[in-house]
Gaussian input, Z-matrix of N, CA and C with variables (Angstrom, degrees):
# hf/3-21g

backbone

0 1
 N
 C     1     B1
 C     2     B2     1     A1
 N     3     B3     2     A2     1     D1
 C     4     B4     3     A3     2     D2
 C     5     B5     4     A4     3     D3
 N     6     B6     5     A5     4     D4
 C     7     B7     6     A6     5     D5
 C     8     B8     7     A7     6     D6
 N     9     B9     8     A8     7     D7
 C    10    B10     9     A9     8     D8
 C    11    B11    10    A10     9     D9
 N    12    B12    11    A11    10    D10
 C    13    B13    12    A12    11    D11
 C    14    B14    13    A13    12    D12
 N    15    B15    14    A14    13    D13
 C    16    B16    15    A15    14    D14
 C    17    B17    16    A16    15    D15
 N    18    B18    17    A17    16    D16
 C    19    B19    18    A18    17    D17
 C    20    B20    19    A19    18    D18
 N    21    B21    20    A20    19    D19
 C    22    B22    21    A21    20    D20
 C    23    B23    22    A22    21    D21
 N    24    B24    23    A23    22    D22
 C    25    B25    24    A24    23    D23
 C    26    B26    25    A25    24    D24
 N    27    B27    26    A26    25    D25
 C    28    B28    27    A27    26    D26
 C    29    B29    28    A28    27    D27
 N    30    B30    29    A29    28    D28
 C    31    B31    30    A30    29    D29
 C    32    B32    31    A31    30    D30
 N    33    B33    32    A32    31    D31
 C    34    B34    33    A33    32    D32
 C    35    B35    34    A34    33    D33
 N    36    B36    35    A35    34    D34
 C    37    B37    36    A36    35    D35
 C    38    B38    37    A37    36    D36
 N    39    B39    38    A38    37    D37
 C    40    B40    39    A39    38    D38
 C    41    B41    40    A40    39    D39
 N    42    B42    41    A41    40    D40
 C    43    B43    42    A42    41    D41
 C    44    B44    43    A43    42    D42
 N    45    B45    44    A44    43    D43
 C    46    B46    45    A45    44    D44
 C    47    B47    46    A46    45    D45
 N    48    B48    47    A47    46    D46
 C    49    B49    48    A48    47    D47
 C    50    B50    49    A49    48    D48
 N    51    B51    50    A50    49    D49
 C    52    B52    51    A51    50    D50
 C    53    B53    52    A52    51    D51
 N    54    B54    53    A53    52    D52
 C    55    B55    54    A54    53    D53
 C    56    B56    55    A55    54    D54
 N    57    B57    56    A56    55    D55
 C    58    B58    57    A57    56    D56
 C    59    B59    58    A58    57    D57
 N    60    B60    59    A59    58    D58
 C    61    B61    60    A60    59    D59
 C    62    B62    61    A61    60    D60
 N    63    B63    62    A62    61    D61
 C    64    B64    63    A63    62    D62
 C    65    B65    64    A64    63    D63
 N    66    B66    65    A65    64    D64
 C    67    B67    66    A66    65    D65
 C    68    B68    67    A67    66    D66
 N    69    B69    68    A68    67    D67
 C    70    B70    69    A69    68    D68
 C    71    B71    70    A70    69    D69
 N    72    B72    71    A71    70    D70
 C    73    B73    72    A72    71    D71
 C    74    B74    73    A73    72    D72
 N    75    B75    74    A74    73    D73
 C    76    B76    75    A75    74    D74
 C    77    B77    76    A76    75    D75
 N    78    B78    77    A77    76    D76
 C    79    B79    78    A78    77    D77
 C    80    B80    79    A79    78    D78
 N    81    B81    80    A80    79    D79
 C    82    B82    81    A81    80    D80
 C    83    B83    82    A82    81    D81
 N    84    B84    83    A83    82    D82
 C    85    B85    84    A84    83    D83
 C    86    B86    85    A85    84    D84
 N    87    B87    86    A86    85    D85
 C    88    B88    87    A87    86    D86
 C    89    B89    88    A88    87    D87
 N    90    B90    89    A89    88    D88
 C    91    B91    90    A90    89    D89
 C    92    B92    91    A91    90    D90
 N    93    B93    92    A92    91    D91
 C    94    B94    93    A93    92    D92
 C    95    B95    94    A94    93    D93
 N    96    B96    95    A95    94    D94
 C    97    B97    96    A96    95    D95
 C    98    B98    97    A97    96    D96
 N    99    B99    98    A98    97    D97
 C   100   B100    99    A99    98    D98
 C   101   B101   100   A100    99    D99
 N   102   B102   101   A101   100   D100
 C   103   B103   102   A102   101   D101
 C   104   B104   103   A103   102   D102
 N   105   B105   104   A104   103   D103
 C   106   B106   105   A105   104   D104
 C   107   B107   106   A106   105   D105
 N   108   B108   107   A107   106   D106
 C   109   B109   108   A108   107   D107
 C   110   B110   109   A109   108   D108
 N   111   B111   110   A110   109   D109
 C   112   B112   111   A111   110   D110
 C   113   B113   112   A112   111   D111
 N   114   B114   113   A113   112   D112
 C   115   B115   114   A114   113   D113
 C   116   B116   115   A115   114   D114
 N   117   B117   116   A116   115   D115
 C   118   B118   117   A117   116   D116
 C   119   B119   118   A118   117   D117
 N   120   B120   119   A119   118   D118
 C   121   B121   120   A120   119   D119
 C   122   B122   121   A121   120   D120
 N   123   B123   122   A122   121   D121
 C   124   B124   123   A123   122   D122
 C   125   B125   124   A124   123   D123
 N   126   B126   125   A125   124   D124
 C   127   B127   126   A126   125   D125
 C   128   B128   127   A127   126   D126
 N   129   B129   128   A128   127   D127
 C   130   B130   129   A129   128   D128
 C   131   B131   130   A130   129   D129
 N   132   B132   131   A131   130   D130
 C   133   B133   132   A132   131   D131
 C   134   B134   133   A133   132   D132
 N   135   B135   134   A134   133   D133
 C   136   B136   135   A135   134   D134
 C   137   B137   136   A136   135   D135
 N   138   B138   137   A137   136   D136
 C   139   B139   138   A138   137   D137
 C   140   B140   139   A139   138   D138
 N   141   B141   140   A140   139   D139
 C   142   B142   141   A141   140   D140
 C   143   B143   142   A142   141   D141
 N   144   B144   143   A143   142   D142
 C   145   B145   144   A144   143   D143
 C   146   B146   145   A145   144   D144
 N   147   B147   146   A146   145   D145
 C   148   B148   147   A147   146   D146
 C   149   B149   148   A148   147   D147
 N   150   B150   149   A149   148   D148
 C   151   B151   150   A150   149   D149
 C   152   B152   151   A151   150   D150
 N   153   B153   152   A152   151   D151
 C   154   B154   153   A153   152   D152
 C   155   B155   154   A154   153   D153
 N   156   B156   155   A155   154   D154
 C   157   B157   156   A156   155   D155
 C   158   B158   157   A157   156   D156
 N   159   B159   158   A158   157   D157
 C   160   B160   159   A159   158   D158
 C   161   B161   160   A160   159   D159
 N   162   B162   161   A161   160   D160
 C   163   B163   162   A162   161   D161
 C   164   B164   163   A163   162   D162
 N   165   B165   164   A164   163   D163
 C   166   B166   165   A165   164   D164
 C   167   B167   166   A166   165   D165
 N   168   B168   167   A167   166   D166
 C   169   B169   168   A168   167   D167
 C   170   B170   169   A169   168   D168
 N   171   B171   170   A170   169   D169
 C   172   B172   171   A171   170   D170
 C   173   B173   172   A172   171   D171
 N   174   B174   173   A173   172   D172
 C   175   B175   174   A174   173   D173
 C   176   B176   175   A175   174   D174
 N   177   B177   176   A176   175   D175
 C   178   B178   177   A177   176   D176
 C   179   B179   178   A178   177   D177
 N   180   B180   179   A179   178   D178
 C   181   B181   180   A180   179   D179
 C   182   B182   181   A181   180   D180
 N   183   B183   182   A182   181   D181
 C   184   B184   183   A183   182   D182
 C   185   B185   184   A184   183   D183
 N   186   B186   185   A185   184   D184
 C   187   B187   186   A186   185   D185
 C   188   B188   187   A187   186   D186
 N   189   B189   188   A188   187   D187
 C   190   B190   189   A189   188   D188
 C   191   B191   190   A190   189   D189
 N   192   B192   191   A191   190   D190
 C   193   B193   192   A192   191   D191
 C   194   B194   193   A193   192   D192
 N   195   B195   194   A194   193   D193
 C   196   B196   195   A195   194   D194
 C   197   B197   196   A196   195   D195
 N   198   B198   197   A197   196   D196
 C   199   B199   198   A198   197   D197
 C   200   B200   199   A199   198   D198
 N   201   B201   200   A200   199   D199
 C   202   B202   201   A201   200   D200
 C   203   B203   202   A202   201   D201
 N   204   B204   203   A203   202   D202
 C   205   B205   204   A204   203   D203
 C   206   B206   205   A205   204   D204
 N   207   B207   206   A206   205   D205
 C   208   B208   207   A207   206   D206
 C   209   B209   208   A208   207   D207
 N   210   B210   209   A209   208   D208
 C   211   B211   210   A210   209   D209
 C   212   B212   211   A211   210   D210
 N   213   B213   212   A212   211   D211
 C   214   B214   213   A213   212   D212
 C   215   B215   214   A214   213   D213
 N   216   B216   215   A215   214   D214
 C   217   B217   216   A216   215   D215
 C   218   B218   217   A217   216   D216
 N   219   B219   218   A218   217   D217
 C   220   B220   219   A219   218   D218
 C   221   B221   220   A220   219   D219
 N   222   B222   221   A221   220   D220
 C   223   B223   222   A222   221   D221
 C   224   B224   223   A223   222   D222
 N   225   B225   224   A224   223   D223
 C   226   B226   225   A225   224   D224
 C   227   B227   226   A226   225   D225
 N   228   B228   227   A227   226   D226
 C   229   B229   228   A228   227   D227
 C   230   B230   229   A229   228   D228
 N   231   B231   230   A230   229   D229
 C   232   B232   231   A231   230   D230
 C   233   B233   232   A232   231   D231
 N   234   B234   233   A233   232   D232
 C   235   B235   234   A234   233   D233
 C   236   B236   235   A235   234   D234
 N   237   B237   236   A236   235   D235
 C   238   B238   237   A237   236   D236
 C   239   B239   238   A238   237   D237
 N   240   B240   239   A239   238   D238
 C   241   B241   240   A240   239   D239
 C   242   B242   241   A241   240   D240
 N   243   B243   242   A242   241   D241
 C   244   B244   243   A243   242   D242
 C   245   B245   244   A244   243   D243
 N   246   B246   245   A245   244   D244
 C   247   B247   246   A246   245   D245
 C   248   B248   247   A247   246   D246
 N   249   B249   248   A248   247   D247
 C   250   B250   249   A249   248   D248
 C   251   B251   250   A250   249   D249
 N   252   B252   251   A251   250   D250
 C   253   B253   252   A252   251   D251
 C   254   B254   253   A253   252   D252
 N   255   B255   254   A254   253   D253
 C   256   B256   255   A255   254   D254
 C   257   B257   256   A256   255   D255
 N   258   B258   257   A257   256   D256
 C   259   B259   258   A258   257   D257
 C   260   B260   259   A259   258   D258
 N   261   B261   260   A260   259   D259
 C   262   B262   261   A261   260   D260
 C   263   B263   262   A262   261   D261
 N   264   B264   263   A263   262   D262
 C   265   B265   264   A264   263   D263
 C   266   B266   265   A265   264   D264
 N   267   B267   266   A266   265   D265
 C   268   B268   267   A267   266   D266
 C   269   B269   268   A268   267   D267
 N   270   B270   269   A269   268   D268
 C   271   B271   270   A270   269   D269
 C   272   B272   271   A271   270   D270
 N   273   B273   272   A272   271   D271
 C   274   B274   273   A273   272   D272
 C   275   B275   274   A274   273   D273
 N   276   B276   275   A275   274   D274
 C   277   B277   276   A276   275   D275
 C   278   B278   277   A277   276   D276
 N   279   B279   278   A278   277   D277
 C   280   B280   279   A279   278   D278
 C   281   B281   280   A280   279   D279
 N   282   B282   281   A281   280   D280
 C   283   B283   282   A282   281   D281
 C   284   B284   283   A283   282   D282
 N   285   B285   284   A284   283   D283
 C   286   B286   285   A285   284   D284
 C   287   B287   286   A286   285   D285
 N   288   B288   287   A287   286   D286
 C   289   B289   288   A288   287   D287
 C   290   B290   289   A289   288   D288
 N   291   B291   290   A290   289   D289
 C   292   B292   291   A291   290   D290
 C   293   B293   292   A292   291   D291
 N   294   B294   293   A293   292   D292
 C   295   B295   294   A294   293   D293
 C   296   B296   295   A295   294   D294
 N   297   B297   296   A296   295   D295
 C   298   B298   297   A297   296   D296
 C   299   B299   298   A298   297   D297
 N   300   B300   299   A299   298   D298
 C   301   B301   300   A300   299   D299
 C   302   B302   301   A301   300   D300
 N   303   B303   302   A302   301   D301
 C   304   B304   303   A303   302   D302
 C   305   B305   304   A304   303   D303
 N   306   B306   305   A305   304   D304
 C   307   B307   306   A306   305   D305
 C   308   B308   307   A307   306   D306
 N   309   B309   308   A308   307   D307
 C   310   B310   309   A309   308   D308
 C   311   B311   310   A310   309   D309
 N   312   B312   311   A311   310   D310
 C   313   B313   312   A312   311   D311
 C   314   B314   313   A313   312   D312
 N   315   B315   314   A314   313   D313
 C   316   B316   315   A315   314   D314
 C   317   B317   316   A316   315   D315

   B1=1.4575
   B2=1.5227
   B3=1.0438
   B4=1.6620
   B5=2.0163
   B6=1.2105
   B7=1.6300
   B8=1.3834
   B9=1.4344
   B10=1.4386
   B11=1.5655
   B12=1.5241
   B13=1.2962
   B14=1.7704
   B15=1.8443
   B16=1.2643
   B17=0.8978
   B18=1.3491
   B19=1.8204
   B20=1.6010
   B21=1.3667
   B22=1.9204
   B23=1.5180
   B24=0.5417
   B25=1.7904
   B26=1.9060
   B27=1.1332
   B28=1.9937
   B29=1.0178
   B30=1.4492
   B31=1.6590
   B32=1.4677
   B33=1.6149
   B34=1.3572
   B35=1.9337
   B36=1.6957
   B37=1.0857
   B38=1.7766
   B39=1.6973
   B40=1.5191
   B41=1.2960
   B42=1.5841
   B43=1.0299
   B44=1.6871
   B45=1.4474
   B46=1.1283
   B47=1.5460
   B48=1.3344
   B49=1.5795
   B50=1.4059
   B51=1.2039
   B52=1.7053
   B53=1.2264
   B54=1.1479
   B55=2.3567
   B56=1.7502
   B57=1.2745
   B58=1.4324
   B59=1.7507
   B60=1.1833
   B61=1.4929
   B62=1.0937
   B63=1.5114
   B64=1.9778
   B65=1.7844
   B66=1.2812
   B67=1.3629
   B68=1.4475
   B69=1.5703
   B70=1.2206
   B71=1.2975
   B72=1.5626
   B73=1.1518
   B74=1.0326
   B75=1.1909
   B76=1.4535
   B77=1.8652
   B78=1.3655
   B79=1.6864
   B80=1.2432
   B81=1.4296
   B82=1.7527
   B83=1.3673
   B84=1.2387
   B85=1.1269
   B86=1.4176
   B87=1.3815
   B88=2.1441
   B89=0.9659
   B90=1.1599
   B91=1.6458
   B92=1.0259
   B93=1.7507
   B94=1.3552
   B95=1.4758
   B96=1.5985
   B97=1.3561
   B98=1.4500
   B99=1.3018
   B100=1.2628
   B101=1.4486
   B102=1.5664
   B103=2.0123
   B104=1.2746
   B105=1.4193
   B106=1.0744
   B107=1.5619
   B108=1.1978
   B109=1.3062
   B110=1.4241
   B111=1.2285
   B112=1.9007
   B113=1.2911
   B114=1.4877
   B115=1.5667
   B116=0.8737
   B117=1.5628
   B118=1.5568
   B119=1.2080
   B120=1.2379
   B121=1.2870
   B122=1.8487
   B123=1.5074
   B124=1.1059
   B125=1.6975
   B126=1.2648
   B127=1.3391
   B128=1.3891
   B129=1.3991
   B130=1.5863
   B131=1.2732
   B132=1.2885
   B133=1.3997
   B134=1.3986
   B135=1.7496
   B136=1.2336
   B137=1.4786
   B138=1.6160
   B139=1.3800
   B140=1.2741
   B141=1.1032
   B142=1.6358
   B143=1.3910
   B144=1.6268
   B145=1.0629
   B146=1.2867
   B147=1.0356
   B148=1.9279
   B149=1.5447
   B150=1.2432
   B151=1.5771
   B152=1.2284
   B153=1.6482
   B154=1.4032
   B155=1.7193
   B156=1.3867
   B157=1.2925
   B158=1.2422
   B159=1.4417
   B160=1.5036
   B161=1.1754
   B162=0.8707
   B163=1.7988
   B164=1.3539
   B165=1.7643
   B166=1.2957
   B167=1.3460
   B168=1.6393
   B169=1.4648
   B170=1.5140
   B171=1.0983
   B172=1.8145
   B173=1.2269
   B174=1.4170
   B175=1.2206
   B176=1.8350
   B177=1.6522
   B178=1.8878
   B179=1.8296
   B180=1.2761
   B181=1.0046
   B182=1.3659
   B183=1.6157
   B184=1.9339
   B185=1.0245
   B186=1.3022
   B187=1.9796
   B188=1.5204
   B189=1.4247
   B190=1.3636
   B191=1.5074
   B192=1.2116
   B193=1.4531
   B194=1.7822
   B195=1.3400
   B196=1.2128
   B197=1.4218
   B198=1.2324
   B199=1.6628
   B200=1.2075
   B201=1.7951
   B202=1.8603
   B203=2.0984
   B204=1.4725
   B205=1.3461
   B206=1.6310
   B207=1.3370
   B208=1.2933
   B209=1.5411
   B210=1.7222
   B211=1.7815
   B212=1.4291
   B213=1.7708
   B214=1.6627
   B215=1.5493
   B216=1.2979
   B217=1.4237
   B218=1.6937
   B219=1.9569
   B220=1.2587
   B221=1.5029
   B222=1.3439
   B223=1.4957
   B224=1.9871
   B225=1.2532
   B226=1.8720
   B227=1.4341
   B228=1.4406
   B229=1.4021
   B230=1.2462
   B231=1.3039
   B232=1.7711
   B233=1.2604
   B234=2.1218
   B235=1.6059
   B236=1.9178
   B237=1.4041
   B238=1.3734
   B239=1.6992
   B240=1.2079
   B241=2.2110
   B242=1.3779
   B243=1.8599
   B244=1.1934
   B245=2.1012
   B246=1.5689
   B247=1.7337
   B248=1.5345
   B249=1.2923
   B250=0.9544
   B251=1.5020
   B252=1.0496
   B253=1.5185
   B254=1.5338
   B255=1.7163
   B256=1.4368
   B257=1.7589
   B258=1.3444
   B259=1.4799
   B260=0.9802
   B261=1.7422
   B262=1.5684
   B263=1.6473
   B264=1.0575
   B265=1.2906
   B266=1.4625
   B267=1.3390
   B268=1.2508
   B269=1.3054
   B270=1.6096
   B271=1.3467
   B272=1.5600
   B273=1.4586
   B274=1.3850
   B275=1.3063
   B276=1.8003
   B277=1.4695
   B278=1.5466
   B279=1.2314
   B280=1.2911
   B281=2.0233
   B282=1.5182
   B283=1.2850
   B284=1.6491
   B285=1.2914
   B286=1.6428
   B287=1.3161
   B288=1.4188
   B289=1.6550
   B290=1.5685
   B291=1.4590
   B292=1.4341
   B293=1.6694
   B294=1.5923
   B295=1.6469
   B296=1.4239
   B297=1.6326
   B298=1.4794
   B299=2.2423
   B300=1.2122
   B301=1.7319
   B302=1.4951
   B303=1.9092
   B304=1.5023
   B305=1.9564
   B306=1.2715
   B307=1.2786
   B308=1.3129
   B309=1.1546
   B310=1.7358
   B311=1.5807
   B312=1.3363
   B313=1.7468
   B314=1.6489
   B315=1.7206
   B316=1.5323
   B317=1.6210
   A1=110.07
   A2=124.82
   A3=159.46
   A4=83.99
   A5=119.91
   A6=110.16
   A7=105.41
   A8=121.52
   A9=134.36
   A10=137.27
   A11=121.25
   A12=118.96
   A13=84.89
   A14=114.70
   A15=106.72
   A16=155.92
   A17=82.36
   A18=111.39
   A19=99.70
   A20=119.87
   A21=99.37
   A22=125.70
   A23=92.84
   A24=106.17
   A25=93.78
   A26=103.64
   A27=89.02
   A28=104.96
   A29=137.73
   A30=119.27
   A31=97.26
   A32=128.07
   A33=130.75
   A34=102.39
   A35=117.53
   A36=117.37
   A37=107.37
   A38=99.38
   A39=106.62
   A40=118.39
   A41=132.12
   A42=132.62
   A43=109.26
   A44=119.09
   A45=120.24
   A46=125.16
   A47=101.11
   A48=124.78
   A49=88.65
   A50=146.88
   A51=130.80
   A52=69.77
   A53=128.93
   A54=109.66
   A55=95.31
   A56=114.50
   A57=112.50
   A58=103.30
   A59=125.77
   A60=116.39
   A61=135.93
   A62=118.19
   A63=140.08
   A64=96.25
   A65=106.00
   A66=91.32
   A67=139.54
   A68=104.90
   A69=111.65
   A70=110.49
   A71=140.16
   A72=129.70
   A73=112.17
   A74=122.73
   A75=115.75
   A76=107.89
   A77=90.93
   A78=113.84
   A79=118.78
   A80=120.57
   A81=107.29
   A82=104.86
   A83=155.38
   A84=146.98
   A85=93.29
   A86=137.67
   A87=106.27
   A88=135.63
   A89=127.65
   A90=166.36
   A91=111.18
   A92=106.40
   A93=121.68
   A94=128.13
   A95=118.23
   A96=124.17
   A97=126.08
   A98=128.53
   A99=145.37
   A100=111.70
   A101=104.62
   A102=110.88
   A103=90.12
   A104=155.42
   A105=150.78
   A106=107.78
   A107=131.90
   A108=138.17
   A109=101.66
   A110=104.43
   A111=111.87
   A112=107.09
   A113=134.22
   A114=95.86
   A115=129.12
   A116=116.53
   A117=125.24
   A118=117.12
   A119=133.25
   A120=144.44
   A121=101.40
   A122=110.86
   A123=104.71
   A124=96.62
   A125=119.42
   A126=123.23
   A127=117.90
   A128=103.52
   A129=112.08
   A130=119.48
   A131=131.52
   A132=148.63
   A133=113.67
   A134=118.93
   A135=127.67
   A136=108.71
   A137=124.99
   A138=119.64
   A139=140.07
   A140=130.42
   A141=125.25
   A142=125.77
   A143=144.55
   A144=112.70
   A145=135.30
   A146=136.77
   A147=120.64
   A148=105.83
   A149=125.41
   A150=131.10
   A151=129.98
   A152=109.01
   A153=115.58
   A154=90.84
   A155=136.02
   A156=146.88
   A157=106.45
   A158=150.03
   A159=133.32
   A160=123.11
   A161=120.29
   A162=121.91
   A163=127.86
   A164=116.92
   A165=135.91
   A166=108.61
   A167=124.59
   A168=119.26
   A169=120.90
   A170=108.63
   A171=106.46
   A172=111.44
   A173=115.12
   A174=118.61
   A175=119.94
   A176=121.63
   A177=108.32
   A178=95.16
   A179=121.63
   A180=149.94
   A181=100.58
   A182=103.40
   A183=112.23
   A184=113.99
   A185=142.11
   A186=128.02
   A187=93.93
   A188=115.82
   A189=105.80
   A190=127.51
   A191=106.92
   A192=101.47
   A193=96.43
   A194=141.45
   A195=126.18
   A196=107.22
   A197=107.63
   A198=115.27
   A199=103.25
   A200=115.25
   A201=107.49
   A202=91.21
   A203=139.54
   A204=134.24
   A205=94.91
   A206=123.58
   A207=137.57
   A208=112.29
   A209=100.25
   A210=104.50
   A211=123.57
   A212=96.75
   A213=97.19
   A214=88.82
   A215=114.49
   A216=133.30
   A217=119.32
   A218=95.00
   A219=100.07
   A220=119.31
   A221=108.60
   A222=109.34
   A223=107.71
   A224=99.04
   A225=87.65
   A226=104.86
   A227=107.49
   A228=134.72
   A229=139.27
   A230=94.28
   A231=109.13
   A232=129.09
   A233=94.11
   A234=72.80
   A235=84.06
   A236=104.98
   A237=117.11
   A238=99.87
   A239=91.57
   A240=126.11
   A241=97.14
   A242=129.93
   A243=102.58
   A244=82.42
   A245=97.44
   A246=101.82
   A247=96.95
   A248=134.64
   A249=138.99
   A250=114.58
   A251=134.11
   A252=132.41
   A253=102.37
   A254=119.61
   A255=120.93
   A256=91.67
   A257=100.00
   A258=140.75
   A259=85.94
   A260=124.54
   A261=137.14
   A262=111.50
   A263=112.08
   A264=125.90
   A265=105.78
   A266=134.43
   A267=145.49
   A268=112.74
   A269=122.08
   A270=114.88
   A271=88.01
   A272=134.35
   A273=126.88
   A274=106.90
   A275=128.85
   A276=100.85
   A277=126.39
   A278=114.89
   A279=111.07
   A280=103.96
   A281=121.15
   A282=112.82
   A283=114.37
   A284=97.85
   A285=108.48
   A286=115.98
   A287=124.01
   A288=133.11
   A289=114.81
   A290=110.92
   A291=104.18
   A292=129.50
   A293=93.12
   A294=100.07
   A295=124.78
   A296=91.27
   A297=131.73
   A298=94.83
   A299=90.88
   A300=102.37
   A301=103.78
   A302=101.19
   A303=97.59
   A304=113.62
   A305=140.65
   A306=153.92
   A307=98.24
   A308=132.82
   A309=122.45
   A310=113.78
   A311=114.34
   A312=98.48
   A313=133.31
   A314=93.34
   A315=93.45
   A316=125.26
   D1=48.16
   D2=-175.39
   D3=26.73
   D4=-90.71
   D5=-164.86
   D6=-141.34
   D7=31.88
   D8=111.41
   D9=-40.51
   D10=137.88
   D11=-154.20
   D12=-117.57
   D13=119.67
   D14=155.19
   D15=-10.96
   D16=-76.87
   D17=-174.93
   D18=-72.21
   D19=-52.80
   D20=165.74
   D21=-57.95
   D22=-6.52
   D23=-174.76
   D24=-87.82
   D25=-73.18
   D26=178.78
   D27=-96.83
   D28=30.45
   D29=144.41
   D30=-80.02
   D31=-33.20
   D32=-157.42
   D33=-80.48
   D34=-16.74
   D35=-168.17
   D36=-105.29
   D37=-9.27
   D38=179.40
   D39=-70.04
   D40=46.32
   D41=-158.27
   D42=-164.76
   D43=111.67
   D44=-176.60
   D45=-38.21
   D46=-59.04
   D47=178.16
   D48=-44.57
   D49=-75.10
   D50=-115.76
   D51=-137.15
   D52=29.94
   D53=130.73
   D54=-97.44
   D55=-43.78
   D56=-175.14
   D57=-54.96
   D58=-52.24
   D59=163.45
   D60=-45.49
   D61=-16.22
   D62=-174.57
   D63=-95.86
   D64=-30.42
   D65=163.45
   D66=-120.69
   D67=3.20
   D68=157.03
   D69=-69.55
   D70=-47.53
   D71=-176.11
   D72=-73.99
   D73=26.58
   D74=-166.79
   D75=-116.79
   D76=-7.85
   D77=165.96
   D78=-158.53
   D79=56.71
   D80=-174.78
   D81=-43.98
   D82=-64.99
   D83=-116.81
   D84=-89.71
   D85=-67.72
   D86=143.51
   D87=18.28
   D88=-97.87
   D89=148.83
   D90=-10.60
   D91=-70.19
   D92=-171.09
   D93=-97.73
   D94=23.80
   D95=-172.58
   D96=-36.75
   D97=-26.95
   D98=-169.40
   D99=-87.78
   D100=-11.35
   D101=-171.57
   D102=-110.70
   D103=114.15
   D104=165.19
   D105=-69.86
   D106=-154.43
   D107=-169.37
   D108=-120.44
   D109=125.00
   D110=-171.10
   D111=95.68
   D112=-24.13
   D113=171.33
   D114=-104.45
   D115=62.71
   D116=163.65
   D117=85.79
   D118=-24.40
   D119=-167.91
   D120=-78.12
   D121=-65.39
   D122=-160.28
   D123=-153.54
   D124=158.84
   D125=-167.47
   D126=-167.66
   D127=120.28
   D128=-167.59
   D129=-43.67
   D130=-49.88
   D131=126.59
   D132=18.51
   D133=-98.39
   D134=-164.95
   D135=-111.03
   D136=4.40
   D137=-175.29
   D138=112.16
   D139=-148.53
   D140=168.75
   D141=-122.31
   D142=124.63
   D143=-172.16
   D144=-99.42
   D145=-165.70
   D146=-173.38
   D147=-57.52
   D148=-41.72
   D149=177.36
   D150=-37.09
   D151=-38.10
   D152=-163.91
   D153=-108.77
   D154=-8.65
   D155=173.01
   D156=-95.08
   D157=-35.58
   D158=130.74
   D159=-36.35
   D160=-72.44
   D161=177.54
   D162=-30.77
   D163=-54.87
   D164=165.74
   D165=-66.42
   D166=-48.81
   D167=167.90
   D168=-59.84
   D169=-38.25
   D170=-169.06
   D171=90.45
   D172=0.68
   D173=-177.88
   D174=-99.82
   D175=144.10
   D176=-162.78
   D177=-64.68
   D178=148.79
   D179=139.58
   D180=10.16
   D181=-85.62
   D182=174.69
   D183=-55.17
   D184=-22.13
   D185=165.12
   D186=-60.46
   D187=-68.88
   D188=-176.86
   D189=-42.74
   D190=-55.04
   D191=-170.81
   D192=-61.64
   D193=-22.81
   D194=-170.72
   D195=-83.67
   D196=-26.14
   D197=177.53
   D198=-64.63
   D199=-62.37
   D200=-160.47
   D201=-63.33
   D202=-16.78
   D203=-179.63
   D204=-55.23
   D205=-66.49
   D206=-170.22
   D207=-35.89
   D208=-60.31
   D209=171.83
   D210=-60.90
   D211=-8.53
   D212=-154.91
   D213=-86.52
   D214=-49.67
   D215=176.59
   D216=-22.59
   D217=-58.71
   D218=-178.73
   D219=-94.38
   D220=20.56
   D221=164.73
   D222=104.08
   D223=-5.28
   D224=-164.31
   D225=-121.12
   D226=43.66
   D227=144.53
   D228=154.07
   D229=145.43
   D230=-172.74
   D231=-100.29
   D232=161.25
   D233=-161.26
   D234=-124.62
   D235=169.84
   D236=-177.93
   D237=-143.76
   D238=133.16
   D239=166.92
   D240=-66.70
   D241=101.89
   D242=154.18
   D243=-122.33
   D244=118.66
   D245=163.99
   D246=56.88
   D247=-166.97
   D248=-171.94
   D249=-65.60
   D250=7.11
   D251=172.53
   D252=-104.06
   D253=150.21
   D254=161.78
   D255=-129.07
   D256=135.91
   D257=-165.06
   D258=-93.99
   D259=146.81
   D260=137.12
   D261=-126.92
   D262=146.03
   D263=-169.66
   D264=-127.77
   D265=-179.32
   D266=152.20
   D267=-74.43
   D268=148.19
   D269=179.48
   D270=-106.71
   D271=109.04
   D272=-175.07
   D273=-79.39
   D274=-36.41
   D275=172.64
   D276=-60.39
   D277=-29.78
   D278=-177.50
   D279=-68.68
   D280=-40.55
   D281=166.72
   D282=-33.56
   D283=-67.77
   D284=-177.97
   D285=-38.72
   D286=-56.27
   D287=178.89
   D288=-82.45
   D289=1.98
   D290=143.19
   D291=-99.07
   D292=-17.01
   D293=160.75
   D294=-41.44
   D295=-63.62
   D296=-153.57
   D297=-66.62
   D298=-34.86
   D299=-178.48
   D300=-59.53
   D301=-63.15
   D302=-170.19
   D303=-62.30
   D304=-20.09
   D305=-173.32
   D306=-86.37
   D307=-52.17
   D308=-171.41
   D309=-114.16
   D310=-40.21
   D311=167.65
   D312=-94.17
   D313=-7.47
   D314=174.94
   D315=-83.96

């Protein structure tokens, strides 16, 4: 997993909540039918933001934002500044080269 750390990588996935976030971002427009594109919520572009991932989770704002920190940490997602919103997305190469880990080195 080139200079990715395992064991952060599935301590960060050992957690119901923030696999359901690996695949909600992994298609807002799914997920997120009710947020169209442009109103702030979420955007094909740069992602989804903690707001609309509390809401759908049920979970406060700060679990989330500490959760998407956790994924952010171990590489399997990013986040982007657009104006007062920060976006997180999936980082899919790093998905892939944790695929690619569990199939050929595990």
């Amino acid at each position: 997993m080139d200079d990715m750390d395992p064991v952060e990588i599935f301590k960060a996935l050992a957690n119901e909540s923030r696999l359901h976030f690996l695949k909600w971002l992994g298609d807002p427009d799914r997920y997120f039918p009710e947020d169209p594109e442009g109103s702030g919520g979420h955007s094909r572009k740069h992602g989804l933001c903690v707001g609309l991932l509390a809401k759908k989770s049920g979970l406060s704002q700060s679990t989330v934002s500490h959760y998407l920190s956790i994924l952010q940490k171990a590489g399997l997602v990013e986040a982007s500044r657009q104006g007062q919103w920060t976006y997180y997305k999936r980082n899919e190469k790093a998905l892939k080269s944790v695929s690619r880990f569990l199939k050929e080195d595990l």
